[in-house]
DRENPA-3360 file (N, C-alpha, C; in nm, 2 decimals, always signed):
BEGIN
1 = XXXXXXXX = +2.90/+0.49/-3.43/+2.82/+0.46/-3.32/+2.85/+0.56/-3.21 ~ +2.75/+0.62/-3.12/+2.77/+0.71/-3.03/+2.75/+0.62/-2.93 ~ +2.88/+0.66/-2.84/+2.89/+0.59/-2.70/+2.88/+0.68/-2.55 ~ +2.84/+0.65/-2.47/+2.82/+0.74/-2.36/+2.94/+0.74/-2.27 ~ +2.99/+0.87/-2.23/+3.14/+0.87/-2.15/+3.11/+0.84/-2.01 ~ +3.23/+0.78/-1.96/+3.19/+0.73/-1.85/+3.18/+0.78/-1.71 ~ +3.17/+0.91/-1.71/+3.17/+1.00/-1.62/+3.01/+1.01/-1.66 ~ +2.98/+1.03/-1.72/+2.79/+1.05/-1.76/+2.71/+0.91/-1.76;
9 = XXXXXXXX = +2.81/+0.80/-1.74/+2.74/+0.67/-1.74/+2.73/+0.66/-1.57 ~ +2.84/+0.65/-1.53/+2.85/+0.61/-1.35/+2.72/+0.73/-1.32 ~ +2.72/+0.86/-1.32/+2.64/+0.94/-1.25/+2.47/+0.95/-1.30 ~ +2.47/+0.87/-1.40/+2.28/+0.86/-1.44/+2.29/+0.70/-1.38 ~ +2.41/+0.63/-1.38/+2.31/+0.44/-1.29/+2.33/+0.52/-1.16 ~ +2.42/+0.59/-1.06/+2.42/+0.66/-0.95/+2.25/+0.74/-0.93 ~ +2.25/+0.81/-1.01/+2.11/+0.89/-0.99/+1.95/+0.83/-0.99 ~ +1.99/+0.65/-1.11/+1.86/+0.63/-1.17/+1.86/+0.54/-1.04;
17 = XXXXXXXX = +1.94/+0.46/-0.94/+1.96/+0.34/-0.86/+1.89/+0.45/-0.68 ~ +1.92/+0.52/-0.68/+1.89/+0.69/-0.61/+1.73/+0.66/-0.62 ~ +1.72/+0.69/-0.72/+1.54/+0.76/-0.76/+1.51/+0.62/-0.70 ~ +1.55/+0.46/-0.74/+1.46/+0.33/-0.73/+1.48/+0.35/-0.57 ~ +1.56/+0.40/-0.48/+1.57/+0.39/-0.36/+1.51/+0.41/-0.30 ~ +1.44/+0.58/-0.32/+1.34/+0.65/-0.25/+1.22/+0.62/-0.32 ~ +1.18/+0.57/-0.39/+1.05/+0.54/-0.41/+1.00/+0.41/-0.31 ~ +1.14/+0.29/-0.33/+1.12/+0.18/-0.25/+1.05/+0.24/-0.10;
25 = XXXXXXXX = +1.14/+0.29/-0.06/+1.13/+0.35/+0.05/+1.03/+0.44/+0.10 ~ +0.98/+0.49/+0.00/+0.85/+0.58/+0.01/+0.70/+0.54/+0.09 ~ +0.73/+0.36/-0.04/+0.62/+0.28/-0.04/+0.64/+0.21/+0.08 ~ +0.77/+0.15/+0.15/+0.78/+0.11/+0.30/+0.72/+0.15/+0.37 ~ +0.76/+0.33/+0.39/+0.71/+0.42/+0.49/+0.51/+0.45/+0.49 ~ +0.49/+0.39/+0.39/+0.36/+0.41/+0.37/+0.33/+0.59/+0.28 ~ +0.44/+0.64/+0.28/+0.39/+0.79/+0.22/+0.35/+0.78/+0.06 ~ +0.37/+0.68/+0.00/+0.35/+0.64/-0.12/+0.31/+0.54/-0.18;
33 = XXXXXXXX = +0.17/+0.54/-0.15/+0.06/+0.43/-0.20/+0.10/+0.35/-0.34 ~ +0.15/+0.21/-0.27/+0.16/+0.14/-0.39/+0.09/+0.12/-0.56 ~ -0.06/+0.15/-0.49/-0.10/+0.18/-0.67/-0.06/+0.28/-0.76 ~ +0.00/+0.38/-0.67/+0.08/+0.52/-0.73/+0.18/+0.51/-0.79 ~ +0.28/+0.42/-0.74/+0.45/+0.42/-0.80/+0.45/+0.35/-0.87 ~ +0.42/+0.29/-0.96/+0.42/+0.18/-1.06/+0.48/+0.31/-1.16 ~ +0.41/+0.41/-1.21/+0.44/+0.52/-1.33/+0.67/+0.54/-1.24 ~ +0.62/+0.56/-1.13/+0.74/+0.61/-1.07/+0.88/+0.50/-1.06;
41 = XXXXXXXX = +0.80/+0.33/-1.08/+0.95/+0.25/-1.10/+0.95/+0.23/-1.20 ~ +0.86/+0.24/-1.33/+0.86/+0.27/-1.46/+0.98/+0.38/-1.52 ~ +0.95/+0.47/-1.48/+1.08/+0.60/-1.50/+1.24/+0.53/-1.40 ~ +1.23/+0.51/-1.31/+1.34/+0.47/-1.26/+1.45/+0.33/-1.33 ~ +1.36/+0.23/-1.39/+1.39/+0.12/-1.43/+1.43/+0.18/-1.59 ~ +1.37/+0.24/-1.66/+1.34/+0.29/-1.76/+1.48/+0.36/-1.75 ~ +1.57/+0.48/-1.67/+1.65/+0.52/-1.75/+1.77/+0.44/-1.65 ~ +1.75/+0.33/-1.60/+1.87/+0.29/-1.58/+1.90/+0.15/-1.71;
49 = XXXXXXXX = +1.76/+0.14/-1.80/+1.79/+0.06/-1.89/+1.84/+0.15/-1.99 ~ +1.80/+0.27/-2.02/+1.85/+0.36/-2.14/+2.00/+0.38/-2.09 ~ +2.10/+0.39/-1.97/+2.18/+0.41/-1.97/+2.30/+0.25/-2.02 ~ +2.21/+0.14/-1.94/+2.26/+0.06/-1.97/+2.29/+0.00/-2.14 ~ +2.19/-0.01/-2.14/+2.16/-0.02/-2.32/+2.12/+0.11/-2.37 ~ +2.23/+0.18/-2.38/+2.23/+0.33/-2.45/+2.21/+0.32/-2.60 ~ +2.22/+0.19/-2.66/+2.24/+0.12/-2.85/+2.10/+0.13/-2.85 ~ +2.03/+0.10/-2.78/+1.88/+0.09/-2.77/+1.80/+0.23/-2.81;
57 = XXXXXXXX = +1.88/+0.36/-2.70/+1.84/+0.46/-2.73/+1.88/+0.50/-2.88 ~ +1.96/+0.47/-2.92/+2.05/+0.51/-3.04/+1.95/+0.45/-3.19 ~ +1.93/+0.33/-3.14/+1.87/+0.28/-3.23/+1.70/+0.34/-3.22 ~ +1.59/+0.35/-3.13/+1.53/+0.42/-3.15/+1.51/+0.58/-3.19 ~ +1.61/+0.63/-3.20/+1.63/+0.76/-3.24/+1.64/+0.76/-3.38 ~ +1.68/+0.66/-3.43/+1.70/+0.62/-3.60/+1.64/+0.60/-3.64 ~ +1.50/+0.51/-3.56/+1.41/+0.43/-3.59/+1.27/+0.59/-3.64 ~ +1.28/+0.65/-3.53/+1.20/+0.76/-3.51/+1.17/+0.85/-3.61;
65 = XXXXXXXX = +1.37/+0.91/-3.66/+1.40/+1.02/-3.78/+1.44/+1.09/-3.69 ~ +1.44/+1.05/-3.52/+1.50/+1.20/-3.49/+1.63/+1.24/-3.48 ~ +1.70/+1.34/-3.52/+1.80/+1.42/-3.58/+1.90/+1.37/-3.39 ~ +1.86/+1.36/-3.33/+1.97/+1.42/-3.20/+1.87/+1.31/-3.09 ~ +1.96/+1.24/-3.00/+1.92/+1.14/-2.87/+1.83/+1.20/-2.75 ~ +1.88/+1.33/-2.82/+1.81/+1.43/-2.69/+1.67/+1.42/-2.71 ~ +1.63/+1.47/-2.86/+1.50/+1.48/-2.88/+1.44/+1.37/-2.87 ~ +1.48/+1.24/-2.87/+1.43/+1.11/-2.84/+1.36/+1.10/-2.70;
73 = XXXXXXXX = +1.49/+1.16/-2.57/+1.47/+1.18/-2.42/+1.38/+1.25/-2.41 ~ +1.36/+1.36/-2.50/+1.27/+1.41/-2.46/+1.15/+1.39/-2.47 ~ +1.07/+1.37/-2.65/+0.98/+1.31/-2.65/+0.93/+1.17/-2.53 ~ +1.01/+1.09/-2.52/+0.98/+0.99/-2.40/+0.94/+1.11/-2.28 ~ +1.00/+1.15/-2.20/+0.95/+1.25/-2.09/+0.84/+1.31/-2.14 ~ +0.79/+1.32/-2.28/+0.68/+1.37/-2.27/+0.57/+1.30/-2.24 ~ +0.60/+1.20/-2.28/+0.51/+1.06/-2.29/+0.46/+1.01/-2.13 ~ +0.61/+1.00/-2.06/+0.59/+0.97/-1.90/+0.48/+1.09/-1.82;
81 = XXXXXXXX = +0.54/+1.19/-1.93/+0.42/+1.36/-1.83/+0.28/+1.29/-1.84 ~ +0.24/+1.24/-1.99/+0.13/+1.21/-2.03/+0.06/+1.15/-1.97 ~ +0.14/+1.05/-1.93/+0.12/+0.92/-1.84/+0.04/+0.96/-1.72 ~ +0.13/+1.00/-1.63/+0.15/+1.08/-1.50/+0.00/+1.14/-1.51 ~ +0.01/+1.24/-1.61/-0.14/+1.32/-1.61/-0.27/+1.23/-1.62 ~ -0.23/+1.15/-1.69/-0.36/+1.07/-1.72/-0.37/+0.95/-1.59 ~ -0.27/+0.92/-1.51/-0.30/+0.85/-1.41/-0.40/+0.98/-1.27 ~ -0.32/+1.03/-1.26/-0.37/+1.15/-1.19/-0.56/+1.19/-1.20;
89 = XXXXXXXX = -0.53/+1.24/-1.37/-0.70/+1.24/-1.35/-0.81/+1.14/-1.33 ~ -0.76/+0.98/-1.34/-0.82/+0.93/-1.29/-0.81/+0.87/-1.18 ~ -0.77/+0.92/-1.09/-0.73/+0.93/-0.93/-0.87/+1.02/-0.87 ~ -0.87/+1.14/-0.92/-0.93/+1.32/-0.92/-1.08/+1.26/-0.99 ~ -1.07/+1.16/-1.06/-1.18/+1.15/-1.09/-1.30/+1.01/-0.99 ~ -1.21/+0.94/-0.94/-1.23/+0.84/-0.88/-1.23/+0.90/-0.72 ~ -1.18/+1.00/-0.67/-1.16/+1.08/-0.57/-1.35/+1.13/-0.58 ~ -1.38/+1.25/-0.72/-1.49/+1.31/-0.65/-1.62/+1.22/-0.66;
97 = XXXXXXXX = -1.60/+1.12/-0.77/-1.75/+1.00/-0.72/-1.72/+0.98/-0.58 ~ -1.64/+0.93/-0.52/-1.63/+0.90/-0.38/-1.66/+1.01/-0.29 ~ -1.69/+1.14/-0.34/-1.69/+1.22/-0.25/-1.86/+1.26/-0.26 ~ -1.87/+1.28/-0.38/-2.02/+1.30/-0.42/-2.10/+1.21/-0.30 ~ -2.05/+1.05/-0.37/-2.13/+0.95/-0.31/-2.13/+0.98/-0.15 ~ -2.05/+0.99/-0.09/-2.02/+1.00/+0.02/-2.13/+1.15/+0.12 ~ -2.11/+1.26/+0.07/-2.20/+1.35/+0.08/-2.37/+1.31/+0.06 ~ -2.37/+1.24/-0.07/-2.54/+1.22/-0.10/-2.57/+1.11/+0.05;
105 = XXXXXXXX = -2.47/+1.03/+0.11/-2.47/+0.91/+0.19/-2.51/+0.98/+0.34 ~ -2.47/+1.12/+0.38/-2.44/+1.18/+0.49/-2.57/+1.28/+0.47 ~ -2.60/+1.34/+0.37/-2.76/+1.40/+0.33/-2.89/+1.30/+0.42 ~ -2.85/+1.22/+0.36/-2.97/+1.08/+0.37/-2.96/+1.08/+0.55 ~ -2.85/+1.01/+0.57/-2.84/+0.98/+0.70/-2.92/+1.13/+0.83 ~ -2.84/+1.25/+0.79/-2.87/+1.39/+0.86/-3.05/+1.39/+0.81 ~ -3.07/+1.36/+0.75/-3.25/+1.37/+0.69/-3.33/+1.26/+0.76 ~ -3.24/+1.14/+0.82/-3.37/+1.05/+0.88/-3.36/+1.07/+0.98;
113 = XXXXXXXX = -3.25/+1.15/+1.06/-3.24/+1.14/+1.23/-3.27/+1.27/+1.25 ~ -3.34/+1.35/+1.22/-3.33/+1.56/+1.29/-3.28/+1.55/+1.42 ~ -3.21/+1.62/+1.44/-3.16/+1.62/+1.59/-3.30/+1.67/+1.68 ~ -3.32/+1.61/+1.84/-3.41/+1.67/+1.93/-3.37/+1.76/+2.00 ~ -3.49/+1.83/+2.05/-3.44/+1.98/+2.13/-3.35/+1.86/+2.30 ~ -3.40/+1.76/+2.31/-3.33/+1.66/+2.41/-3.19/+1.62/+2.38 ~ -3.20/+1.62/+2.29/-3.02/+1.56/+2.26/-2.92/+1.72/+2.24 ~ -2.99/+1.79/+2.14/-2.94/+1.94/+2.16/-2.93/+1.96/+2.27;
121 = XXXXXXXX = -2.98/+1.99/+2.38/-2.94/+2.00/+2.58/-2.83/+1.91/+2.62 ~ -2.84/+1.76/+2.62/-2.71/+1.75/+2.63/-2.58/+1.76/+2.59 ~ -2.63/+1.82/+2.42/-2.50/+1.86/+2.38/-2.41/+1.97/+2.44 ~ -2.55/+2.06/+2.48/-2.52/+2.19/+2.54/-2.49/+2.22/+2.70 ~ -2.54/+2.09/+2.74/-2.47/+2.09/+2.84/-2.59/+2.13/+2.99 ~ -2.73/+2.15/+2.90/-2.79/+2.19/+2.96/-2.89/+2.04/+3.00 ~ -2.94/+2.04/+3.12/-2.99/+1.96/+3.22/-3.13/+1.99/+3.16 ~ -3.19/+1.86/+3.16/-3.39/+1.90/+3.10/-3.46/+1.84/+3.24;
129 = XX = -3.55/+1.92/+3.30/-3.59/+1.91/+3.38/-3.53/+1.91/+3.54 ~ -3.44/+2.00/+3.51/-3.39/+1.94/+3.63/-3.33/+2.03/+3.78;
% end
């Protein structure tokens, strides 16, 4: 059985307990919209379980065929990128309907009001009749 040394155990719960801090905090401060970090306490919870129950990783790696733990880590990180990407585009994609809509909404509106040569003057500053 491969065991993890404890110099590499203390500094990934140090680093994984780190990442859950600043994200907490992120979402406090408001710079990090709650519907966003869910992928982000996913990864944080995620390798402070793989460090904790490292048998787990071990035993998935066996389960897989893969030769080395590493390539386990990694395939997972590919998975989380995937994630990530696929939350993203549909962010980008929910972003430009809202934007489309929003434009077609502002067309409409600019199309029933034409501005008057009267409201243009006081924009300008110029006095009508006077």
């Amino acid at each position: 059985m491969i065991h993890i040394q404890p110099r590499q155990f203390i500094a990934a719960i140090i680093l994984s307990v780190i990442l859950l801090g600043v994200i907490v905090r992120l979402v406090q401060k408001g710079r990090l919209d709650i519907a966003y970090c869910w992928v982000w306490l996913g990864i944080a919870t995620g390798s402070i379980l793989v460090v904790v129950r490292y048998d787990l990783l071990v035993r998935l790696s066996h389960l897989i065929g893969a030769v080395t733990i590493t390539t386990t880590l990694f395939l997972m990180a590919f998975f989380v990128l995937l994630l990530m990407t696929l939350q993203f585009s549909l962010v980008i994609s929910q972003h430009r309907r809202q934007i489309k809509k929003l434009s077609q909404e502002i067309a409409l509106l600019r199309g029933e009001h034409p501005p008057t040569s009267e409201v243009e003057g006081v924009r300008e500053g110029i006095t009508i009749g006077g």
